[in-house]
C-alpha positions as CSV (number, residue, x, y, z in Angstrom):
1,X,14.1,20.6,26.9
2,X,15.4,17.5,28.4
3,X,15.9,15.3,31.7
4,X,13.5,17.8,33.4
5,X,13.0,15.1,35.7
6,X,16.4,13.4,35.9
7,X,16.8,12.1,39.5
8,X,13.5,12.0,40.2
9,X,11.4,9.1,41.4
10,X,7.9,9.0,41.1
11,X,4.5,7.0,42.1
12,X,2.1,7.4,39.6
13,X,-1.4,5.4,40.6
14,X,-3.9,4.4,38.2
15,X,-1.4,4.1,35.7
16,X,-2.3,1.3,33.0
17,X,-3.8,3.6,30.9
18,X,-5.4,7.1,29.8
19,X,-3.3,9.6,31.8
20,X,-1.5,8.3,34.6
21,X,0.6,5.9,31.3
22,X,1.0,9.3,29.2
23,X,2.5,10.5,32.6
24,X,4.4,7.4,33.4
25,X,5.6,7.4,29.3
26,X,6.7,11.3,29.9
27,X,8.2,11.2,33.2
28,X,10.6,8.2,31.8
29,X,11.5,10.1,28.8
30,X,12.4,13.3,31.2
31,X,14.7,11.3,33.2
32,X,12.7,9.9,35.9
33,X,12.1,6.3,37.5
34,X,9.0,5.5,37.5
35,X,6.9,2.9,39.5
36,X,3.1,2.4,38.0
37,X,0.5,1.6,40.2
38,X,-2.8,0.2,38.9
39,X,-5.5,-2.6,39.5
40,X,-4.7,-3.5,36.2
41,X,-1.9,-4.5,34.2
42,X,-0.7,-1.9,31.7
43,X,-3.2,-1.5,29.0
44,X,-1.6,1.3,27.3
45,X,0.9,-0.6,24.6
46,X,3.8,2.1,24.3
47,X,3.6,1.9,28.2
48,X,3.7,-2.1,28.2
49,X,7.0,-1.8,26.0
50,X,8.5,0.5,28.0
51,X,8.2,-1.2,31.0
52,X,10.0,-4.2,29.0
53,X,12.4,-2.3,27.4
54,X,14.0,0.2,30.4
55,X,12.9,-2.4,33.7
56,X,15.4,0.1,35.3
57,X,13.2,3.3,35.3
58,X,9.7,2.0,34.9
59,X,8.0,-0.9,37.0
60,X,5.0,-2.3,37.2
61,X,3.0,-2.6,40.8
62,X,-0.3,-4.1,41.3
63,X,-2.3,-1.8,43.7
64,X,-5.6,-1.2,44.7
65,X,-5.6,2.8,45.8
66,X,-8.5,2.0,48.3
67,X,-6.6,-0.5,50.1
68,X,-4.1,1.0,52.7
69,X,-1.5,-2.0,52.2
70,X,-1.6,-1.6,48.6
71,X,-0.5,1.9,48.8
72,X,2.2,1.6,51.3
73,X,3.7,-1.3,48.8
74,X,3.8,1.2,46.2
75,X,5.5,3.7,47.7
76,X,7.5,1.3,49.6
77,X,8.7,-0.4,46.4
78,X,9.7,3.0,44.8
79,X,11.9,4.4,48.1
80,X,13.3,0.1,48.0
81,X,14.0,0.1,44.4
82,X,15.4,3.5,44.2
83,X,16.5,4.9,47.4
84,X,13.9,8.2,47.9
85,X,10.3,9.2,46.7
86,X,10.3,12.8,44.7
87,X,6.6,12.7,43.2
88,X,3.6,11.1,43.4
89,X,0.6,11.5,40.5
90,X,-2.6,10.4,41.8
91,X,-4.7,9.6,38.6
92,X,-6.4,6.7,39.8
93,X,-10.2,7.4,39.7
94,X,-13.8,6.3,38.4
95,X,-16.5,8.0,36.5
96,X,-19.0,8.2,39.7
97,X,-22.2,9.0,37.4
98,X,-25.4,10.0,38.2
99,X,-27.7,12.5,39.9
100,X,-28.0,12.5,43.5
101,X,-31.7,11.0,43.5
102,X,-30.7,8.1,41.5
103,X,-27.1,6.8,42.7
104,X,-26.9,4.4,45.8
105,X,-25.1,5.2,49.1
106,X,-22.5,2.1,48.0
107,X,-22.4,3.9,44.3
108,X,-21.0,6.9,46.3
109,X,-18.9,5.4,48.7
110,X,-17.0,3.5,46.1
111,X,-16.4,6.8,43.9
112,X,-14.8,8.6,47.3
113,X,-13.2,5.4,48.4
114,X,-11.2,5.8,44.6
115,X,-11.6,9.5,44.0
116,X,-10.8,11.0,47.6
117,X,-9.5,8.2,49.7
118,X,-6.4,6.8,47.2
119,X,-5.4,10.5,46.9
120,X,-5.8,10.9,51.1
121,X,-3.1,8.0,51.3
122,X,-1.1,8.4,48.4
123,X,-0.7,11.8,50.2
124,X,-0.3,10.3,53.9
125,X,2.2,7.6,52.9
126,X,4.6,9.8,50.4
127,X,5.0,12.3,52.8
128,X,7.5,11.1,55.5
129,X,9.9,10.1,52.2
130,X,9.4,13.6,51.1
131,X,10.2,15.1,54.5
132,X,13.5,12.5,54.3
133,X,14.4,13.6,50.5
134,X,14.5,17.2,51.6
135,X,10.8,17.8,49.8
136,X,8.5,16.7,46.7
137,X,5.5,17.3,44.5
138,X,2.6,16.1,45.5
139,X,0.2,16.2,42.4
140,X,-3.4,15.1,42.1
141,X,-5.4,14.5,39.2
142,X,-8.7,16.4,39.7
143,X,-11.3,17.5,37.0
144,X,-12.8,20.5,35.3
145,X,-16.1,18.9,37.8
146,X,-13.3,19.4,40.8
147,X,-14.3,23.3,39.9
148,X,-18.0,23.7,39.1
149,X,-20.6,21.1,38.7
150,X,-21.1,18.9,36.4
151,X,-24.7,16.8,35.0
152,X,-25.4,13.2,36.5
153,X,-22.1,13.0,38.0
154,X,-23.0,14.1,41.2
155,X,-20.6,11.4,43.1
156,X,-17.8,12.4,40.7
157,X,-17.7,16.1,41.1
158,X,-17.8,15.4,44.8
159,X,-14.9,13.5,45.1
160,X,-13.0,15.5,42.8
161,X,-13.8,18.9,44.7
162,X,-12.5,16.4,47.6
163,X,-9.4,16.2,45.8
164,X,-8.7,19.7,45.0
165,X,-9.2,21.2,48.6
166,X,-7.5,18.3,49.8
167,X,-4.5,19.5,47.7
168,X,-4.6,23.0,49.4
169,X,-4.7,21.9,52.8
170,X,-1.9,19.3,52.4
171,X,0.1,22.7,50.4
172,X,-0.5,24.8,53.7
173,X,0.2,22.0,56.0
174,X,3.7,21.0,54.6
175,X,5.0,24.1,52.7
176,X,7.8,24.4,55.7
177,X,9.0,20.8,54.6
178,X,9.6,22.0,51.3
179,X,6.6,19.8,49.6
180,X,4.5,21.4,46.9
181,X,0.9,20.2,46.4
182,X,-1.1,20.4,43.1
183,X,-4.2,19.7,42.0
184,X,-4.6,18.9,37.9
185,X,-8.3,19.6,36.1
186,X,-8.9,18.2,33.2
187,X,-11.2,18.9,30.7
188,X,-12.8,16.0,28.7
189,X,-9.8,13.9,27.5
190,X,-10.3,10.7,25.2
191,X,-9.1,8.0,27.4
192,X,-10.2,4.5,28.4
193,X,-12.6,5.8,31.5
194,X,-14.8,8.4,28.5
195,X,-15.1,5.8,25.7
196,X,-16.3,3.4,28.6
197,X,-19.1,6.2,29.4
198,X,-19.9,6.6,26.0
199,X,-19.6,3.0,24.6
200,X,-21.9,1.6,27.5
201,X,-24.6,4.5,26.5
202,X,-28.0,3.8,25.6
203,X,-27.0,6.2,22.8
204,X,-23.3,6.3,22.1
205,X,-23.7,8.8,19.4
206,X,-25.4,11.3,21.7
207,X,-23.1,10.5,24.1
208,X,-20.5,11.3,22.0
209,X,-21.4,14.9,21.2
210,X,-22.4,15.4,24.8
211,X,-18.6,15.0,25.3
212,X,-17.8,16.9,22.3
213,X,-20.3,19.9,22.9
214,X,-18.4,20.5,26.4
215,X,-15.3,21.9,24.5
216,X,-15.5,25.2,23.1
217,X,-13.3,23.4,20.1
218,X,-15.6,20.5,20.0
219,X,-13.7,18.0,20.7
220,X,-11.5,16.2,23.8
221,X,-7.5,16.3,24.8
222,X,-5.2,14.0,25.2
223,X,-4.0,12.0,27.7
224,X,-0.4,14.0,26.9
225,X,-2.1,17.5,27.5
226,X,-2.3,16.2,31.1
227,X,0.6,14.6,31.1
228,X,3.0,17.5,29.9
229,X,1.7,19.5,33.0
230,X,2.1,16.9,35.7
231,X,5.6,17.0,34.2
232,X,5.9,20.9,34.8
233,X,4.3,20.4,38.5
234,X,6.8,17.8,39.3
235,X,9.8,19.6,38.2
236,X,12.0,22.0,39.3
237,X,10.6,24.7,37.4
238,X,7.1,24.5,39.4
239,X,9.0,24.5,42.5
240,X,7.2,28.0,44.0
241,X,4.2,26.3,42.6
242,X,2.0,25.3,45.5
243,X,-1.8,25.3,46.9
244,X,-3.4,25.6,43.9
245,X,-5.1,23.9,40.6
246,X,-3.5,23.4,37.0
247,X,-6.5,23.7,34.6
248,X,-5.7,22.3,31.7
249,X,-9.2,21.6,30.0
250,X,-9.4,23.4,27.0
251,X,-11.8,26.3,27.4
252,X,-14.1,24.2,28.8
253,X,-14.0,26.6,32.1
254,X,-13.3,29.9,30.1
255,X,-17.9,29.8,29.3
């Protein structure tokens, strides 16, 4: 299938690498336009080309997820630039690790302030465009620790379980608008954010299998696994899709 998305426009934050560029790389090549959101410029390459190759789908917008202004310039810029807001992806987040004992209260703060609060105005802000377009898809990039627990990561799994009840409340609130909201949950997937984790290890090759031994098949996704199903969520094929979490994580849950 083709143009799945054509029409569409779409927010996608944290999207210089990892998953939020597979999404921004997909939702292009369904038809969408596209504006990507990150700290950082693009470090995904195939994304970097794109966004110099098609400047009239895909564009580029510095943005800080914590910072209200950022995120209203984001979605501003998209509704500006193209005339109404269909999607947003939050994928913007940090690795948060660390058992409770051990983290700082700034440690945690900073995880939410990524993890829960981008997502809380991603959310806030897209939602009067929505109500204007006639409706959206509202999709949120969770994790596998958004369902059960998961070791020294006690800030993480927090914000993510944040994220996903988030999701259902905003699905409840603003079903009568026609707005579907989503939660994603990821297994491990080999992007920028794990090899960090593992690469700054006192043991990278234990860290490694740690990864590895979490997946039934021993080894991690893609950042296209994720993508392909944020694709599903924001099209019209998901559209009595609402309230509840995509897990896409490779058996990890199925133990």
């Amino acid at each position: 299938m083709t143009d799945r998305l054509k029409g569409k426009v779409a927010v996608i934050s944290g999207g210089a690498s990892g998953i939020g560029a597979a999404t921004a790389r997909l939702f292009v090549a369904e038809g969408a336009r596209v504006i990507v959101a990150d700290l950082q410029e693009p470090l995904d390459t195939a994304l970097a080309d794109l966004l110099v190759s098609n400047p009239e789908a895909a564009k580029f917008r510095r943005c800080d997820v914590s910072v209200e202004a950022d995120v209203v310039a984001a979605i501003d810029d998209a509704v500006a630039t193209w005339g109404r807001l269909d999607t947003t992806v939050a994928c913007a987040g940090v690795p948060g690790q660390g058992a409770a004992a051990d983290i700082t209260a700034d440690h945690w703060d900073r995880t939410f302030a990524i993890n829960a609060r981008g997502v809380f105005l991603f959310t806030k802000y897209a939602i009067p465009h929505m109500i204007k377009a006639g409706g959206g898809s509202i999709i949120n990039i969770s994790s596998a620790f958004g369902i059960v627990g998961g070791p020294h990561f006690a800030a993480y799994a927090a914000s993510k379980g944040a994220v996903r009840n988030f999701s259902k409340a905003t699905a409840i609130d603003y079903v009568g608008h026609g707005i579907r909201s989503n939660s994603v949950h990821p297994g491990y997937i080999d992007t920028p954010m794990v090899q960090n984790i593992v690469n700054n290890a006192p043991d990278t090759g234990a860290a490694q299998s740690m990864f590895n031994a979490l997946q039934p098949g021993g080894r991690g996704g893609v950042p296209e696994d994720i993508a392909w199903g944020c694709v599903y969520l924001a099209s019209d094929e998901a559209r009595f899709v609402t309230g509840t979490e995509l897990v896409i994580d490779g058996g990890l849950l199925a133990r």
